[in-house]
N, C-alpha and C positions, 0 to 999 in steps of 0.2 A: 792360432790356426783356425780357420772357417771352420764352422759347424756345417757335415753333409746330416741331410735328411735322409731317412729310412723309407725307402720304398719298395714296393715288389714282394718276392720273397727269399726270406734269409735263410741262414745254417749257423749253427752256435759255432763258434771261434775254439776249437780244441788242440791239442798242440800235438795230438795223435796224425790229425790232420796236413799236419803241414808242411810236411815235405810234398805228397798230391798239390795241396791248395800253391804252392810255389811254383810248382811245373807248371799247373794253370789252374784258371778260378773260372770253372762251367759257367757259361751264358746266364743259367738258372738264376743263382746266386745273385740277389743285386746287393743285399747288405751282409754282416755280423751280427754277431750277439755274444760278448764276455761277460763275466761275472769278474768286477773290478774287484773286489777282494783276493781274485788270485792274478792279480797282475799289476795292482799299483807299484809292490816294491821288485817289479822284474827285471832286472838289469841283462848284460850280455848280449849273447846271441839273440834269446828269445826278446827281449826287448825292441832290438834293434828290427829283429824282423815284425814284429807289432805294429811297428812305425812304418816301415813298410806298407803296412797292410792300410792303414788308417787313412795312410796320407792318398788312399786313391780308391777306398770303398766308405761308405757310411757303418756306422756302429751303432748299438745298443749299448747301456749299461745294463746290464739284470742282478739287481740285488740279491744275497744269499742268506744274510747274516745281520741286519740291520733291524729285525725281532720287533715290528712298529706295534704290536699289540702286546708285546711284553713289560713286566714291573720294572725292569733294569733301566736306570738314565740311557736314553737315547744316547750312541754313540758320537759325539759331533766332532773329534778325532777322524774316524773314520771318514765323515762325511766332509772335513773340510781337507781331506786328503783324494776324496772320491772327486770333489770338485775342482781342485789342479790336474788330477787326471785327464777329467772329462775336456777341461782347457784345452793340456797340453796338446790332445790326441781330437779334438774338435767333434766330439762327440755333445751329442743334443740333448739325447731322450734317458733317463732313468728311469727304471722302475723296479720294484720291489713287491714283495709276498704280502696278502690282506692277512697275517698271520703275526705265531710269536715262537722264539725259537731260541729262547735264554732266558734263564732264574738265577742269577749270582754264578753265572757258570753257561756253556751253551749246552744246550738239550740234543743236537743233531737231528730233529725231526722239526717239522714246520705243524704247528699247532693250532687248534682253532680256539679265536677269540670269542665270548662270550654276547651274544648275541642282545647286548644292550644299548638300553639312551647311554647309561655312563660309561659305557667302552666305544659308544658312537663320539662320545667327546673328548675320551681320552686318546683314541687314536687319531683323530682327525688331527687334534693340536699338535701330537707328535708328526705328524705329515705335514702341518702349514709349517713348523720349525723345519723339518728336514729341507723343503721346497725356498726356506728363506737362507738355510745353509749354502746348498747347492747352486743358489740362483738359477733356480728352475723349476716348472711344474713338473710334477711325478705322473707316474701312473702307478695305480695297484694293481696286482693281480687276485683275481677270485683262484682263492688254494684250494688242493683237493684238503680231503680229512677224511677218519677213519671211524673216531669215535666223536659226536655232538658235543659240543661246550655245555658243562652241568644246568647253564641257567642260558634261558632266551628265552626273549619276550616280543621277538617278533623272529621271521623266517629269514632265510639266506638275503634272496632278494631284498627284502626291504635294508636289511642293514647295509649291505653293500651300496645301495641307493643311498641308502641317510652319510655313509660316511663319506662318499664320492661329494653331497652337496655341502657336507657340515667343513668340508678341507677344502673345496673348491681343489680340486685335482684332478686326472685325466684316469680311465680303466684300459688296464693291461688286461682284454679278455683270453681264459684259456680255455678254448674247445675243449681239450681234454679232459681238464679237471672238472667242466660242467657235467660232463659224461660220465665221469667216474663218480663225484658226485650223485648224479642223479640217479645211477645203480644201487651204490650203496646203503644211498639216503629215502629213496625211491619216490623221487618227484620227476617233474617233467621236464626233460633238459632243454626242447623246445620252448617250453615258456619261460625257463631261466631265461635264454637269449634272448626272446623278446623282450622280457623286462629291464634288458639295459637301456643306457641312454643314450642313443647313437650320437647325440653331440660331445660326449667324453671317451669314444671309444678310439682309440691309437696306433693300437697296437695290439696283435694277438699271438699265442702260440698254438702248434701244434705237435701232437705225442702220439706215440704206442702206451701200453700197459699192458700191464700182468694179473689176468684172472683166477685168482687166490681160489676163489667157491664160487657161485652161483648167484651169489646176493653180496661179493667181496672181489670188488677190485684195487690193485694196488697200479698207481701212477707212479712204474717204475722210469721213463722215458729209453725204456730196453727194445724195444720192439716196434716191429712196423706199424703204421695207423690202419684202424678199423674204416669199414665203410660207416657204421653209422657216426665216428667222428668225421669223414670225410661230408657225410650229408648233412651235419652240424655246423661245418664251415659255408658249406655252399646256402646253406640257408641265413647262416649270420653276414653275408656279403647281400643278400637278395632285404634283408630285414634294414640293414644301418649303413650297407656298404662296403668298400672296397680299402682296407685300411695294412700296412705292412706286418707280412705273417712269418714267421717263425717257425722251421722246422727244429725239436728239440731231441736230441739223442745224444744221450750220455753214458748207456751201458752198449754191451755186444752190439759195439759199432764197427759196422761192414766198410768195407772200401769205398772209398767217396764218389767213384763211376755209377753204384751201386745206393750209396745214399742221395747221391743229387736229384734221382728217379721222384722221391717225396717231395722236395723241392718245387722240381716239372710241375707234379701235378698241383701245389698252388700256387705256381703259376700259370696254369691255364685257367684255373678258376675264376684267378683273379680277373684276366685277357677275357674269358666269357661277360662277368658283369660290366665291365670296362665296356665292351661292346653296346651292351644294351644303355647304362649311363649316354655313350656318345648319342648312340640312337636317340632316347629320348630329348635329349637338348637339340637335335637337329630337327626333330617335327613339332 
């Protein structure tokens, strides 16, 4: 099956949704986003309507469980099961958490890796393996986190930079989590953004969260998105560009008439830079 490309902006593929998404799939909407761990072995009804979907929208994979900065052998079961998936369903793009999220067992939280040269080169290799599994380049996601990894010898930014060049693979940015980040951690979420690398940048998401205390926030993807994540986005299209975005909601999810509304508005975002890109090529 052809591989569609991901453009526009998306809505994660939930199965709460789909009796709405069957009646009809809002304008908004140009792609998907499942987590192949919970649909490789889907048989049935849900299956069949999957196929459905695929064979006439573009998809995402988004990784859940695949722990690239964890001590556990790389799952490559998983992976060379993720990638008849990705075949069967002609899906392109993978991507997965800059995290780890299993010790002989899974932890159910996404953890932050240690901020070193030797976690710069242990995970990369686990990434150029993944990317030679899959027959495909990946992307990462920058993860939120709670508590700092005990040892770093350089800052967010730079590691994420070193392990993007040490794997030669593409960034999954997430507005979000830079935001949440940047409260918790209390740096500048603007100049996170700008210190990516706008030639590896793919693919982004966007979130609500849950403000715990005052210097504590929690990236529950429960909630509507804030303006300053909205001025976060409009700023990372004006910075690297116009790249396929993701609206993410996974808890107290409203009515899809009601959720397509986030949607809308990145894609108008997206419609305003698109504007001025055309403009500038034409003068």
């Amino acid at each position: 099956m052809p591989s569609l490309r991901p453009s526009g902006a998306g809505l994660g593929f939930r199965r709460e949704l789909l009796p709405a998404l069957k009646t009809r799939v809002p304008d908004a909407i140009a792609f998907f986003e499942l987590a192949p761990e919970n649909w490789i072995d889907m048989g049935g009804a849900y299956g069949r309507e999957l196929r459905g979907f695929t064979e006439r929208y573009p998809f995402v994979c988004h990784g859940l469980s695949l722990s690239l900065g964890g001590p556990s052998p790389l799952d490559e079961m998983l992976l060379a099961k993720t990638r008849q998936f990705m075949d069967m369903h002609g899906i392109h793009l993978y991507t997965e958490h800059l995290s780890y999220c299993s010790d002989d067992g899974h932890l159910y939280d996404l953890l932050p890796i240690p901020f070193t040269e030797e976690a710069v080169k242990y995970v990369a290799a686990r990434i150029r393996r993944t990317q030679d599994i899959l027959e495909r380049r990946i992307a990462i996601e920058n993860a939120s986190f709670y508590v700092a990894a005990p040892i770093a010898e350089m800052d967010e930014i730079t590691f994420v930079r070193a392990v993007l060049e040490e794997a030669d693979c593409d960034l999954h940015l997430d507005i979000n989590n830079v935001y949440v980040n940047s409260v918790n951690h209390r740096y500048d979420a603007l100049e996170f953004i700008r210190a990516m690398p706008s030639e590896r940048i793919v693919y982004l998401h966007m979130a609500g969260h849950y403000n715990e205390a005052d210097d504590l926030i929690i990236d529950s993807h429960g909630a509507d998105v804030i303006d300053p994540v909205w001025a976060l986005l409009d700023a990372a299209y004006r910075l690297h560009g116009v790249a396929p975005t993701l609206l993410e909601r996974d808890f107290n999810i409203p009515p899809l008439a009601e959720l397509v509304r986030e949607v809308e508005h990145i894609a108008r975002i997206q419609a305003h830079y698109r504007r001025h890109e055309q403009a500038g090529r034409a003068s």
